[in-house]
C-alpha positions in Angstrom: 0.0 0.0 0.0 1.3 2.1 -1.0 4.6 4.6 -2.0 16.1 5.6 -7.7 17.2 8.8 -7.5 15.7 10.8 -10.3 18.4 9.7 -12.5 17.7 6.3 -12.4 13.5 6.5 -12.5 14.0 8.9 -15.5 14.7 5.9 -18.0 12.2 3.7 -16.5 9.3 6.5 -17.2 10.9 6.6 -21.0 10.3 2.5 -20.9 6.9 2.7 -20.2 6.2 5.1 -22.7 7.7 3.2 -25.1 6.7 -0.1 -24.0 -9.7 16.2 -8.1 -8.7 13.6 -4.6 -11.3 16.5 -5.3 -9.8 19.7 -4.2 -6.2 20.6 -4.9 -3.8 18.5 -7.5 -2.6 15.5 -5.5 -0.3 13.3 -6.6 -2.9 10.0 -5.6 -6.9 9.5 -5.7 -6.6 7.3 -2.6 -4.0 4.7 -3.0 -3.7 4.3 -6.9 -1.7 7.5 -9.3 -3.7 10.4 -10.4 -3.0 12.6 -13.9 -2.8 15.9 -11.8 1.2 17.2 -10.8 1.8 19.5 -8.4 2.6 22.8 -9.6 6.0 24.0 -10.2 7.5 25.6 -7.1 4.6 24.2 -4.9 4.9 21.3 -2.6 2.4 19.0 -1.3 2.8 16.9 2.2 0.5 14.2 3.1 0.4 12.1 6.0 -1.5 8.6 5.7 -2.4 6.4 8.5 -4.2 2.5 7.8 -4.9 0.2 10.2 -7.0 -3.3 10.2 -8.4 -2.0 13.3 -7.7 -5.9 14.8 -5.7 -3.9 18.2 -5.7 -7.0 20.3 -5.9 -9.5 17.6 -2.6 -11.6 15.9 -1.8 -10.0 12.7 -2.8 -6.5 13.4 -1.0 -3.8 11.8 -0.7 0.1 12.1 0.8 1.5 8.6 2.3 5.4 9.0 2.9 6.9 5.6 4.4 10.3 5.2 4.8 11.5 1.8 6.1 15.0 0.3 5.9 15.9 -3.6 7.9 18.7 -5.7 6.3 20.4 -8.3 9.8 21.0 -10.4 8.0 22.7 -13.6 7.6 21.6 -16.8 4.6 19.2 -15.5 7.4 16.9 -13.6 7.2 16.4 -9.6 9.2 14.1 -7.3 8.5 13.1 -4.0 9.6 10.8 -1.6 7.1 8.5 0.6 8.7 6.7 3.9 6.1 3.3 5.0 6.2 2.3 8.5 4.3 -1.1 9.4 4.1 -2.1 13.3 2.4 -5.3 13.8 2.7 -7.0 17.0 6.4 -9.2 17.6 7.5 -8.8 14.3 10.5 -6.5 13.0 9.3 -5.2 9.7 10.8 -3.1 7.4 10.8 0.5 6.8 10.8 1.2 3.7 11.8 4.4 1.2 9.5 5.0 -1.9 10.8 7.7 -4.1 8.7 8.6 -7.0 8.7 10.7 -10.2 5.5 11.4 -12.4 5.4 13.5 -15.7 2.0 15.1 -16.9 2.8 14.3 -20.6 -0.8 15.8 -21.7 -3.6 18.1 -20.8 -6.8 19.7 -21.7 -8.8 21.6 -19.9 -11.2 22.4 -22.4 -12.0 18.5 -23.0 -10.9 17.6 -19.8 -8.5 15.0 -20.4 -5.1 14.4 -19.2 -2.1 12.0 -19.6 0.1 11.3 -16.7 3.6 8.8 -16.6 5.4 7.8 -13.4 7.4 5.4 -11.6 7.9 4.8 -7.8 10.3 2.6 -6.1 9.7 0.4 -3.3 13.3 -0.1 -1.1 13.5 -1.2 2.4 16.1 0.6 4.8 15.9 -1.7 7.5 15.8 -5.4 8.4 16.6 -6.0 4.8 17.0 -10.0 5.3 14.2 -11.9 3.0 13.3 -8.5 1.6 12.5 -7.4 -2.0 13.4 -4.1 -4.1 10.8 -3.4 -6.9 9.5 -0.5 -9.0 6.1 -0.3 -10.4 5.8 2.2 -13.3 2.3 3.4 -14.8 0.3 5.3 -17.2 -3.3 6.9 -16.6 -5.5 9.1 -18.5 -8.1 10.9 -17.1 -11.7 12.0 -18.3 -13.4 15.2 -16.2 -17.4 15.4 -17.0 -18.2 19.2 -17.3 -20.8 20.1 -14.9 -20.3 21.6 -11.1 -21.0 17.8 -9.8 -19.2 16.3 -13.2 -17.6 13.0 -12.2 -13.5 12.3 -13.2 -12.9 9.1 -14.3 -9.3 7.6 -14.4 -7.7 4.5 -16.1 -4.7 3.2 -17.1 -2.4 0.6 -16.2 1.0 -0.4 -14.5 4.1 -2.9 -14.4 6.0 -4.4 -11.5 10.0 -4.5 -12.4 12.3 -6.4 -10.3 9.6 -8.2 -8.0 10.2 -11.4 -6.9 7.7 -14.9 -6.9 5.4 -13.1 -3.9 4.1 -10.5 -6.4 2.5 -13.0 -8.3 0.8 -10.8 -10.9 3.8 -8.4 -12.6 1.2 -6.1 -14.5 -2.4 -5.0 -14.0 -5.3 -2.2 -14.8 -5.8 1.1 -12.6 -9.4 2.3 -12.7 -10.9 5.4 -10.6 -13.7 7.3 -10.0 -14.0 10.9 -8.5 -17.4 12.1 -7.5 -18.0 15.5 -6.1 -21.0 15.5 -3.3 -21.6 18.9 -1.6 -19.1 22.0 -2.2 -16.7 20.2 0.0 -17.0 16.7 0.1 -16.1 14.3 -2.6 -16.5 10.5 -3.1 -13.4 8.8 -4.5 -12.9 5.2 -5.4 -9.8 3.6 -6.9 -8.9 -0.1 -8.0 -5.7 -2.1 -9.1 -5.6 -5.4 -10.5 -3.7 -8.3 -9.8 -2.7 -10.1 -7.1 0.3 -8.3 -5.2 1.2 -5.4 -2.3 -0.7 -3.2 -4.9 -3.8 -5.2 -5.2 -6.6 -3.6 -3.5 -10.0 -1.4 -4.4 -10.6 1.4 -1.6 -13.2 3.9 -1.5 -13.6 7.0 0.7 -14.8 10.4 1.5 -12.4 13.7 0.6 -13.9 16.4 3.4 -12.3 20.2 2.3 -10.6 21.8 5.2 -9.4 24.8 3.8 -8.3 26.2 0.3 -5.0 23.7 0.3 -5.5 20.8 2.2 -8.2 17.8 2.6 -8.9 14.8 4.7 -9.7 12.1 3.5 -11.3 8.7 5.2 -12.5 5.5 4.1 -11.8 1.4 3.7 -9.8 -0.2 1.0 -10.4 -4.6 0.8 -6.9 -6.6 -0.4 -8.2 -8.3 -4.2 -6.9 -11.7 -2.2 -6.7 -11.8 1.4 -9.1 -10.6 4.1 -6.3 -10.0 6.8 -4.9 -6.7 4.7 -8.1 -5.2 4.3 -7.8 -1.8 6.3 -9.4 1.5 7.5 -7.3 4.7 6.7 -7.1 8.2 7.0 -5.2 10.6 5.2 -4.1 14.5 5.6 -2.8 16.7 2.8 -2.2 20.1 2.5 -0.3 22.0 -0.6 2.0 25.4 0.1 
């Protein structure tokens, strides 16, 4: 659930080429890429927070996510997310996600837009038995004119480097953004396949002020009942 330098993530966003969250541009609907960048010179910080809720059970987890984007200009922003699991008697990882995504098209008048990315997936600590991967993507995005016009996002994505427990290597993205009231927004994403990126989560995006939303909700693991999970997540945009 997720989140190179630059230098190396560059090529891998020229391979796949080759090969509104609903208030400010985020880099994510809820867990799965979006086609909006954050604007040159701005950054965005988010702070993500998933649990299965299970406190007392075996197999409980608590998963803290901080992230932070650069808009770098020319429709390019980087960002680095840093995932820390706790579940009870076990040493898990933390792990570094880097991430670059390129806006490669858009059009407000039609309301479509092209985004590219890649984001890699390297733990810091306890690295014994542990697994370095990338995942790259493509999405386009659809906006529905109208003040309550829905978005609607697709695309699709590729797993480099992952090992024989990410058992499907590429899969589909699909979202859906749904304005509500003036301030509240239903979003729902999905990814295929049956990996760490497998999962469809829907939520509620509440406005708190001109830059920054809260967002709740439940995302449900495509295989696997025990990573199902409620979350939370806090953005804001200077």
């Amino acid at each position: 659930m997720n989140r190179f330098p630059v230098a190396l993530l560059l090529p891998a966003v020229i391979f796949c080429l080759s090969a509104t969250k609903i208030v400010t541009a985020q880099t994510t609907l809820l867990n799965e890429p979006s086609t909006d960048v954050v604007a040159a010179k701005k950054v965005y910080l988010e702070f993500d927070f998933l649990t299965n809720y299970a406190w007392q059970r075996q197999g409980s987890f608590q998963n803290y996510i901080p992230r932070a984007v650069i808009g770098v200009g020319k429709n390019i922003e980087v960002g680095a997310n840093v995932s820390y699991t706790h579940v009870s008697g076990e040493n898990l990882p933390i792990e570094v996600q880097p991430n670059i995504k390129w806006q490669v098209y858009s059009n407000e008048a039609n309301g479509t837009a092209l985004a590219v990315g890649c984001i890699l997936y390297a733990p810091v600590t306890h690295r014994a038995g542990t697994n370095t991967l990338g995942q790259c993507y493509s999405v386009f995005s659809k906006q529905v004119r109208g003040r309550f016009g829905p978005r609607f996002t697709g695309g699709g994505y590729a797993l480099l480097h992952a090992n024989e427990d990410e058992r499907t290597k590429a899969g589909a993205i699909l979202g859906y953004e749904q304005p509500l009231f003036k301030k509240v927004g239903l979003i729902v994403d999905w990814s295929s396949g049956d990996n760490r990126l497998g999962y469809v989560s829907s939520g509620l995006s509440f406005t708190t002020s001109k830059n920054s939303a809260l967002t709740t909700g439940y995302t449900v693991a495509n295989h696997g009942r025990g990573k199902n999970a409620l979350f939370a997540y806090y953005g804001i945009q200077f």
